[in-house]
PLY file of the C-alpha trace (Angstrom):
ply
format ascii 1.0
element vertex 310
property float x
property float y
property float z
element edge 309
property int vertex1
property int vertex2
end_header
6.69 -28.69 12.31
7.92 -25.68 14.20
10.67 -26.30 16.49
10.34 -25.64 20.59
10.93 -22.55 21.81
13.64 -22.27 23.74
16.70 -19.82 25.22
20.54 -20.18 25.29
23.51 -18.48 26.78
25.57 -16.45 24.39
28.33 -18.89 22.89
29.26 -16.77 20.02
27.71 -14.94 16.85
27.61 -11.30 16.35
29.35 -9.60 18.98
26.62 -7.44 21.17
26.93 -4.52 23.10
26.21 -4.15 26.45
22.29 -2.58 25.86
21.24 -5.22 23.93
19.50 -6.88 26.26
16.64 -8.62 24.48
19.57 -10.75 22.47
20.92 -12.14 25.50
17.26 -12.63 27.38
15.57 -14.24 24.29
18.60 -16.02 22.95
18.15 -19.07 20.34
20.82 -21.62 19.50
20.70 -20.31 16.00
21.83 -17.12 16.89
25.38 -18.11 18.21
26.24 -19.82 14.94
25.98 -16.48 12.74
28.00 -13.56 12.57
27.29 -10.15 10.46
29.80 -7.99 9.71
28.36 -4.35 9.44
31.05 -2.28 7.58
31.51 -5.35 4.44
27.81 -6.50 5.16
28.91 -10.11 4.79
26.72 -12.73 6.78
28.91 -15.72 8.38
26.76 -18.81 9.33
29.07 -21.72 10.84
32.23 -20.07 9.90
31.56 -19.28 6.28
30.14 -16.64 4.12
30.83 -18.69 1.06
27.76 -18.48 -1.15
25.31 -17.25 1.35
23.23 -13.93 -0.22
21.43 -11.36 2.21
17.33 -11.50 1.89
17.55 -7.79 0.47
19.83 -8.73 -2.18
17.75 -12.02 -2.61
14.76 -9.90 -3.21
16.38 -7.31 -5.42
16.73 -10.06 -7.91
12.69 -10.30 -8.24
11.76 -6.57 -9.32
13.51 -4.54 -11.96
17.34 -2.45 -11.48
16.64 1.32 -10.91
18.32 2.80 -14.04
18.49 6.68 -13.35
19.28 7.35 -17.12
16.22 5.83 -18.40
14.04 7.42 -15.34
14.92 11.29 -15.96
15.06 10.43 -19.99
10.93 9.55 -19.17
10.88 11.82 -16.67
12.07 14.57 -19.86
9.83 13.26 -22.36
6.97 13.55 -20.23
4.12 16.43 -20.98
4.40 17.41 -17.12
8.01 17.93 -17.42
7.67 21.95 -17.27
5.86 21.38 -13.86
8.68 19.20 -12.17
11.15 20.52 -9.42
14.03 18.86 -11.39
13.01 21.29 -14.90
16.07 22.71 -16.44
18.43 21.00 -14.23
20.77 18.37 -16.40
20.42 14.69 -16.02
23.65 14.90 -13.99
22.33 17.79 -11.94
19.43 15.44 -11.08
21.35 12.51 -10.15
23.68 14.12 -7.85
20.79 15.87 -5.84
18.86 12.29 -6.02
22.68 11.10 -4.45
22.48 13.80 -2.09
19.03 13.49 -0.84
19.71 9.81 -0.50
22.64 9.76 1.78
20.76 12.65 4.10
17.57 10.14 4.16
19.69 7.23 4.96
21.95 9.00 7.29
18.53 9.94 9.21
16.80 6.64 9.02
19.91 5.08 10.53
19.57 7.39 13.83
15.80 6.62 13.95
16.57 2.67 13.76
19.00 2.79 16.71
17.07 5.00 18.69
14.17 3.03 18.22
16.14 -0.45 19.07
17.79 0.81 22.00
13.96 2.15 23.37
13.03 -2.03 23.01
16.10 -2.64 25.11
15.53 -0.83 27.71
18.33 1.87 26.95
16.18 4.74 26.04
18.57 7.10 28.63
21.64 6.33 26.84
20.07 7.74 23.47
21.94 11.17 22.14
19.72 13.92 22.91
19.04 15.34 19.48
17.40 12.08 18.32
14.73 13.15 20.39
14.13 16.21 19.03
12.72 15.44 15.40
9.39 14.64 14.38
9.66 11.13 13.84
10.40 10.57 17.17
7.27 12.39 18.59
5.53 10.00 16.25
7.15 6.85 17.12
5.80 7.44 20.96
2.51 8.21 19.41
2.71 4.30 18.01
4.50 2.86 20.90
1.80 4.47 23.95
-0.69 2.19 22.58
0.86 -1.10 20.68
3.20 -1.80 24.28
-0.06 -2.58 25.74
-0.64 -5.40 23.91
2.99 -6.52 22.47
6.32 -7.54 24.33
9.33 -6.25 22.65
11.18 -9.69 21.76
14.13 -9.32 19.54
15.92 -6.44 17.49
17.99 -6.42 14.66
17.11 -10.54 14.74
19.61 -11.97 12.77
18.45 -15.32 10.89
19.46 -17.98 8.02
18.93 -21.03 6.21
21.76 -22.76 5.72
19.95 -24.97 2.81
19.18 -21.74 0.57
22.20 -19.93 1.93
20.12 -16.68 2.96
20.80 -14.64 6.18
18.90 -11.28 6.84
18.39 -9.14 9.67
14.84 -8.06 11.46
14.24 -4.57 12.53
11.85 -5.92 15.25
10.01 -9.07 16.38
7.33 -8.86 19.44
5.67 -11.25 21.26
1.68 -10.75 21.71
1.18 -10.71 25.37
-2.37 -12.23 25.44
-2.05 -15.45 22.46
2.00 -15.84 22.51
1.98 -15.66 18.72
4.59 -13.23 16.81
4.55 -9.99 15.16
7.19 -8.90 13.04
7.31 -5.08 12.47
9.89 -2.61 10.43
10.49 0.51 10.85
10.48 2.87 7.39
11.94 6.71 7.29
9.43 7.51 3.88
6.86 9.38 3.26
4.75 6.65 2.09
4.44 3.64 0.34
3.68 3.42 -3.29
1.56 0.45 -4.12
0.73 0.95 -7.85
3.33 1.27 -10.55
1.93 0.59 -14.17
5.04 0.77 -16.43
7.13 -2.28 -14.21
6.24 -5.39 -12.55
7.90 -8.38 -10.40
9.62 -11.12 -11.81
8.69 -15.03 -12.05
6.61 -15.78 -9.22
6.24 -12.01 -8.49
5.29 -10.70 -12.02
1.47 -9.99 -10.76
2.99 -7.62 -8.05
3.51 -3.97 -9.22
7.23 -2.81 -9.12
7.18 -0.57 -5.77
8.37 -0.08 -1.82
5.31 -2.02 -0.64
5.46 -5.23 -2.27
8.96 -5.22 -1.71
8.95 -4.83 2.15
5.67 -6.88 2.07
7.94 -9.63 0.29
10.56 -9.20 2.41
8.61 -9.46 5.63
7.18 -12.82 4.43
10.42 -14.05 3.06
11.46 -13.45 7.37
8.37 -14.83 8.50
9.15 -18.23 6.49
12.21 -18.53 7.96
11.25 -17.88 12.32
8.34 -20.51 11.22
9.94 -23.14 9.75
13.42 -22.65 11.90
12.86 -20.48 15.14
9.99 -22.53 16.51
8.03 -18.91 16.10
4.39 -18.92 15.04
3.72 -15.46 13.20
0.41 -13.62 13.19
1.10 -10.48 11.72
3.44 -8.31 9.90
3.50 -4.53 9.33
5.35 -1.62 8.52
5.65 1.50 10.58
6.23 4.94 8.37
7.46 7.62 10.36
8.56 10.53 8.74
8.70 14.30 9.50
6.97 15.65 6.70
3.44 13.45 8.04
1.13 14.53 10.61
1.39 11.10 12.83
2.75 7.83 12.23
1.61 5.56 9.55
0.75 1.88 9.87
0.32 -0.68 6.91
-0.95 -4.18 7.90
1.04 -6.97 5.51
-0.58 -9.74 3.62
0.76 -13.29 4.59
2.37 -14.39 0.94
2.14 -18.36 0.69
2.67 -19.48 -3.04
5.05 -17.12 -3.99
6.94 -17.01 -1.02
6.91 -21.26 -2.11
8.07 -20.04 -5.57
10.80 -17.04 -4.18
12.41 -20.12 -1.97
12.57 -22.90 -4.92
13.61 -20.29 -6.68
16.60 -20.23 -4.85
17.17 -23.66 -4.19
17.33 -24.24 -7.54
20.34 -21.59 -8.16
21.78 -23.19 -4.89
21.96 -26.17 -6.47
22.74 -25.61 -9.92
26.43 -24.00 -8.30
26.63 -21.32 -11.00
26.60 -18.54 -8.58
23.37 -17.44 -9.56
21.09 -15.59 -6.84
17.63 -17.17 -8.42
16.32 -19.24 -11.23
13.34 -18.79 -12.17
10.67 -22.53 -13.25
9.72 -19.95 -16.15
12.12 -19.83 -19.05
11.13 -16.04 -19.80
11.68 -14.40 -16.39
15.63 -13.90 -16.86
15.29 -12.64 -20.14
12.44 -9.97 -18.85
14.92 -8.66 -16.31
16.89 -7.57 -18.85
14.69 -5.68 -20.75
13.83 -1.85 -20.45
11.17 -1.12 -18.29
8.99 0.50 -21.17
9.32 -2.74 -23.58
8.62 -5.21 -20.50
5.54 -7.03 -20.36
3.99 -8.90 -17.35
4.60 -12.88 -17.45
0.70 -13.43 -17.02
0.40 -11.24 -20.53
2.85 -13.64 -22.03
2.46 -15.37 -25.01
4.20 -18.84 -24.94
6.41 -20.31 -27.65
0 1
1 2
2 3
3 4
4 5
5 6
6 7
7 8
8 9
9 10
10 11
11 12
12 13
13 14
14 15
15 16
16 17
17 18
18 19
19 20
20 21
21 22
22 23
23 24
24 25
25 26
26 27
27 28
28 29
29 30
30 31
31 32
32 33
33 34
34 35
35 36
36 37
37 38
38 39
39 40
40 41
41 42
42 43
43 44
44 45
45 46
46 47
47 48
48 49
49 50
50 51
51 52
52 53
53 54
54 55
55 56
56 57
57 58
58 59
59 60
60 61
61 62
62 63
63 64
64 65
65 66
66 67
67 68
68 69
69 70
70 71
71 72
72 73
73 74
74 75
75 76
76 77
77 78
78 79
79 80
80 81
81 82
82 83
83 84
84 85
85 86
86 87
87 88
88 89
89 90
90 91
91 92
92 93
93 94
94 95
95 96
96 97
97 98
98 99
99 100
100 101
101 102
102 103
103 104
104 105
105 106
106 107
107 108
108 109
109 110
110 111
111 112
112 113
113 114
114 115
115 116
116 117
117 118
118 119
119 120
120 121
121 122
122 123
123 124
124 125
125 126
126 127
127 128
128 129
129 130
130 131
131 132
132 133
133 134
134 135
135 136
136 137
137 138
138 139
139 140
140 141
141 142
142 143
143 144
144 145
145 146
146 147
147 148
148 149
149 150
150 151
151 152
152 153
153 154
154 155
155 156
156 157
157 158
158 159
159 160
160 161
161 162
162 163
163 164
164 165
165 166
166 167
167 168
168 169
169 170
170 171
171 172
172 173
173 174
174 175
175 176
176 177
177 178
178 179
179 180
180 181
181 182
182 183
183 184
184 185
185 186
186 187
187 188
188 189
189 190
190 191
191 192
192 193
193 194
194 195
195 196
196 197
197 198
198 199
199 200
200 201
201 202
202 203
203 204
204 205
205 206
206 207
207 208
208 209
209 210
210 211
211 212
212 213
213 214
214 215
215 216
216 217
217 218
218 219
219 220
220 221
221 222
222 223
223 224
224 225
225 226
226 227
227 228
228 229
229 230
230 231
231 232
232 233
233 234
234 235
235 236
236 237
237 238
238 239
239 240
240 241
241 242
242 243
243 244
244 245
245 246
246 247
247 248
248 249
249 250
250 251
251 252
252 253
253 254
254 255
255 256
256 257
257 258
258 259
259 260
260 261
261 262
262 263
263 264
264 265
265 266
266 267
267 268
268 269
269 270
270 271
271 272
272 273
273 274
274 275
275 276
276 277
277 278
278 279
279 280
280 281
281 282
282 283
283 284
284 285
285 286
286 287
287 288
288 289
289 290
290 291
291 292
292 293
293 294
294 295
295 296
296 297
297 298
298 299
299 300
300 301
301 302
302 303
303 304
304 305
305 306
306 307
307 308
308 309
């Protein structure tokens, strides 16, 4: 049963600054007993980061490794190579520029996130003046006209954990529903969209039915958050959703989450399994095959569904 929802002072935790408003108004107990350190990334619950694993990294452990060797030696073999931008450039051509375009993208999506969280709190007027200049910005106002009507801006950057499965991960944005009270939790993606078939690479274990891609990843990873405000925060969510905002669209795109129940089950025993086992595993999987899978190359890999059992 869901805890009662209530407010404390700020005792300790993660060290605020003075705009973030929302974590001092909408305070929970939990939140003074965890610390994240931004520069190492390390997650302290209670004084100690031993054994505790981010949700992202948690999640990374359910869909394949993204081996850039393997992708351009397709990408090379493949009858449309003439056509692509990346023809006669050398596999280490192509990395770099993948490297490049990569630290530009997350460099950018950084400066949208902050803007965007300090807007929540209140502290749109201390924002630097440029970040209002791009086209992601004119289409995060486009979003936020209309869905301010009907949501409260709650938390930011919510950090949360279960101390059983040793997880700890941090929310771009919780609201609360102003007419029902219920919860929506919302993230905020720089990409041009979200790729929702993939038919050379699936999930793992309990996610081998979902194709390998950025949607079933944040949709996993949005349910994995919702499990834990439910069962710990006291929290009752009723929806999820990403929110794609990025200059090379005409508006803002959103995409309305499904609510994952068995395999979020499966993601979290999972874990408790490695937990307990004390190997220092992130996840072990009920079915024998799934480690294995994860080792093999994406173009010999077979969904566990199609598998035939010894």
């Amino acid at each position: 049963m869901a805890k009662k929802l209530y407010k404390v002072p700020f005792t300790g935790g993660t060290p605020l600054q003075p705009w973030m408003t929302l974590a001092l108004r909408n305070r929970h107990p939990r939140d003074n007993q965890i610390h994240f350190d931004e520069p190492t990334h390390v997650y302290t619950v209670k004084g100690s980061s031993a054994g505790y694993c981010s949700i992202t990294k948690f999640l990374h452990h359910f869909f394949p490794e993204f081996h850039a060797d393997e992708i351009i030696k397709k990408m090379m073999n493949s009858k449309k190579w003439p056509q692509s931008k990346w023809y006669g450039m050398s596999p280490e051509d192509i990395k770099a520029a993948w490297n490049a375009n990569g630290k530009e993208a997350s460099e950018a999506g950084t400066a949208m996130h902050l803007g965007i969280e300090m807007v929540m709190n209140g502290a749109e007027v201390e924002l630097a003046p440029e970040v209002k200049l791009t086209k992601e910005w004119e289409f995060f106002w486009n979003y936020w006209r209309e869905d301010q009507k009907m949501y409260e801006p709650w938390r930011t950057e919510w950090e949360v954990w279960d101390e059983e499965l040793k997880l700890a991960g941090s929310i771009d944005m919780v609201y609360r529903n102003k007419k029902d009270g219920t919860f929506a939790i919302y993230d905020w993606k720089r990409a041009k969209d979200m790729k929702m078939e993939n038919n050379f690479a699936t999930g793992f274990g309990p996610l081998s039915h979902f194709p390998d891609t950025n949607y079933w990843h944040y949709t996993c990873q949005l349910n994995m958050y919702r499990w834990l405000l439910e069962k710990h925060y006291g929290v009752k969510i009723s929806e999820m959703a990403l929110i794609v905002l990025h200059p090379n669209n005409k508006n803002y795109i959103r995409y309305k989450l499904n609510r994952l129940e068995e395999e979020i089950e499966e993601m979290v025993e999972a874990r408790r399994q490695a937990v307990k086992g004390g190997l220092g595993k992130i996840v072990v999987f009920a079915d024998a095959h799934a480690e294995t899978r994860a080792k093999v190359p994406l173009d010999q890999r077979v969904p566990s569904k199609m598998l035939i059992e010894d």
